[in-house]
C-alpha positions in Angstrom: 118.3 71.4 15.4 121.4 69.1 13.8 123.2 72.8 13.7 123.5 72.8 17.1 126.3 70.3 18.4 125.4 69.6 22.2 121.5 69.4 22.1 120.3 69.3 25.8 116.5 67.7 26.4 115.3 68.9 29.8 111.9 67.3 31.0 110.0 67.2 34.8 108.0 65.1 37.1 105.7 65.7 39.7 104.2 69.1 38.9 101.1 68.0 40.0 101.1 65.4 43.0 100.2 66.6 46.4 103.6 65.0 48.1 107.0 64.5 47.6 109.9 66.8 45.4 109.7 67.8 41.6 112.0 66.3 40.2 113.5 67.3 36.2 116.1 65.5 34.5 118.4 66.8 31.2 119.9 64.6 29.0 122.7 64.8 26.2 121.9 61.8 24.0 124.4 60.1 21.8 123.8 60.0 17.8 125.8 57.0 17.5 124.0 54.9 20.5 120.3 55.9 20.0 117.7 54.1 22.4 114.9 52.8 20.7 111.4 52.9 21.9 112.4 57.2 23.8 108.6 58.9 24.1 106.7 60.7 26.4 107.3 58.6 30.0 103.5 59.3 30.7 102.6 56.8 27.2 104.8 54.5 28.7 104.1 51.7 31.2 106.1 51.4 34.1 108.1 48.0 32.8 108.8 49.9 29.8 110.5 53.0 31.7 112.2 51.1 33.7 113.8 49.1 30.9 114.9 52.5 28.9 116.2 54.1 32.3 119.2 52.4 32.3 119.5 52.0 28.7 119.5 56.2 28.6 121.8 56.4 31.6 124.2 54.3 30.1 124.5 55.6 26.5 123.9 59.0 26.4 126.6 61.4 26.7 125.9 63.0 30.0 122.6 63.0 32.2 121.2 64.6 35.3 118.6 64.3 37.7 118.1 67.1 40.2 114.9 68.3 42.5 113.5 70.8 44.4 112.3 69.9 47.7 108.7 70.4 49.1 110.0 73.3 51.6 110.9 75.3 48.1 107.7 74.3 46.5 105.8 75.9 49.3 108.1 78.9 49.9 108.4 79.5 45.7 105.4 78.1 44.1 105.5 75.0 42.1 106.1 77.0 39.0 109.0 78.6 40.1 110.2 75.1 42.1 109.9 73.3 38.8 112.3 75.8 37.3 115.0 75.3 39.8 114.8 72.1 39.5 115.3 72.2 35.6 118.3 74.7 36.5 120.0 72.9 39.0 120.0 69.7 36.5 121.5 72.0 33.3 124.1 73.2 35.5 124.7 69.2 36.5 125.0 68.6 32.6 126.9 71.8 32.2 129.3 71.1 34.9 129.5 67.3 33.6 130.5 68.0 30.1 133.1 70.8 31.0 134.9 67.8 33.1 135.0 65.5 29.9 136.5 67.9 27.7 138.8 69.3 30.2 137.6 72.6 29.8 136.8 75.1 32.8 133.9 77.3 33.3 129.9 76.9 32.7 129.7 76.8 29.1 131.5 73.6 27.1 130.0 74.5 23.6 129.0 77.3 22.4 126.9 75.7 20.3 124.7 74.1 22.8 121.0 74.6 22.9 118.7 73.7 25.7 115.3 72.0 24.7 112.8 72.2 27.3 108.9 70.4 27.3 106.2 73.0 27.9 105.7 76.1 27.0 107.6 78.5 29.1 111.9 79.2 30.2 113.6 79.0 33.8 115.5 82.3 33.6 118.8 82.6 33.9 119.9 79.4 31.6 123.7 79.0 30.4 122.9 78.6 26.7 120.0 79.0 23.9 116.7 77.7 24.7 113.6 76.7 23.5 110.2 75.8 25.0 108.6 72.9 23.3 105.0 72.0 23.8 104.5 68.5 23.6 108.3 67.8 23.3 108.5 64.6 25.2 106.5 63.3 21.9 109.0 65.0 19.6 112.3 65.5 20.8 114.3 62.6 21.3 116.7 63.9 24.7 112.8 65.4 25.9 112.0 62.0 25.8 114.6 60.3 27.6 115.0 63.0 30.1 110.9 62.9 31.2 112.2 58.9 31.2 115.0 59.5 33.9 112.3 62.1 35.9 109.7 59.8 36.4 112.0 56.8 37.4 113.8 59.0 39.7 111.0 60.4 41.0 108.9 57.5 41.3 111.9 55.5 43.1 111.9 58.6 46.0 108.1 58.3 46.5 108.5 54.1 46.9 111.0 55.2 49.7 109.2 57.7 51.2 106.4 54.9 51.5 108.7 52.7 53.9 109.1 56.6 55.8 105.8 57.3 56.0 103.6 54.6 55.9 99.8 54.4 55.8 99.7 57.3 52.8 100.2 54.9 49.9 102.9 56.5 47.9 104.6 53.7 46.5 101.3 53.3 44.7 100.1 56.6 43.7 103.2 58.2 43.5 101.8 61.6 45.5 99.1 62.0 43.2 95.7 63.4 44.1 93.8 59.8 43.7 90.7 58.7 46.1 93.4 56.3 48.1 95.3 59.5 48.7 92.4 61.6 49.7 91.3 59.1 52.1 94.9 58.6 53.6 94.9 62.6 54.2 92.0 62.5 55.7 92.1 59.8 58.6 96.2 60.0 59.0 96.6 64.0 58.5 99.4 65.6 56.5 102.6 64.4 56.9 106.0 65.9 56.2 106.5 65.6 52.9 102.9 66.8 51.9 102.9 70.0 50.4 100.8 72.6 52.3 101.0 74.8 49.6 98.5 72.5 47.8 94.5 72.8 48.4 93.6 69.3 49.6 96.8 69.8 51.9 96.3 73.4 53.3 92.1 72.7 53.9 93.2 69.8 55.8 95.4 71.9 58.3 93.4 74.7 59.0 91.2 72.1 60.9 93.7 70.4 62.7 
């Protein structure tokens, strides 16, 4: 990939929760301020993503953290909701880098290339991609951008905790765990559950 000069990791968080957005972040790293310790976020511990966060934020060369809300997961799919959010957070980068070289327009370099964990494309993208399976283990700006996800994400979910209280979420994060599962079932769904989701959607046909 070194004959591409703006290299663009794109990574997401919270495909699979039953609350809350998905989030995806892209990131632009810097050769000449690496980060040490960038891998998947999901091998990392919680201290440790929350150390790098900053760290990426800080030295890379541009960054961006966008979502797509639980209205468009249930009106698209979560699919198609990850993709938007992986699109609205290229265009972020896209948009970022045009205003640090002065240049107008949606495409700063022609030879940028998008890297992107998993194994399939939003459409519709403003340069080159690639899907990468496994990419958070092998491409540096993967890495650091499925870093910036999860922080970002996880910080909305703690919020959404003091908003909704009684679910749990500063602790499970959304995720289909037994705590959840019992919240759902003695409090109901609440606004930012998706009913698009099976545990979700069985609960409200009996309400």
């Amino acid at each position: 990939m070194s004959s591409f000069s703006l290299i663009i990791g794109v990574d997401e968080a919270g495909r699979g929760p039953w609350a809350g957005p998905v989030t995806a972040a892209a990131v632009v790293l810097d050769p000449a301020r690496p980060v040490e310790g960038l891998t998947d976020s999901k091998k990392l511990s919680e201290k440790a993503r929350d150390r790098l966060a900053p760290l990426i934020r800080e030295r890379a060369l541009a960054w961006a953290v966008a979502e797509a809300s639980v209205d468009e997961i249930d009106t698209l799919n979560i699919r198609q909701a990850t993709f938007l959010a992986m699109q609205r957070a290229i265009a972020d980068i896209f948009r970022t880098v045009s205003d640090k070289s002065g240049h107008s327009g949606t495409r700063p370099d022609t030879g940028a290339v998008i890297l992107i964990d998993g194994n399939a494309l939003p459409a519709d993208l403003p340069a080159p991609a690639r899907a990468i399976i496994k990419g958070d283990l092998t491409e540096p700006s993967i890495s650091a951008a499925s870093i910036l996800a999860k922080t970002h994400r996880d910080a909305q979910m703690v919020s959404l905790c003091n908003s909704y209280p009684g679910y749990g979420f500063s602790g499970h994060k959304g995720y289909g765990t037994a705590a959840h599962a019992e919240a759902l079932a003695r409090l109901g769904p609440c606004a930012v559950h998706r009913q698009s989701f099976a545990p979700v959607r069985a609960l409200l046909r009996h309400c």
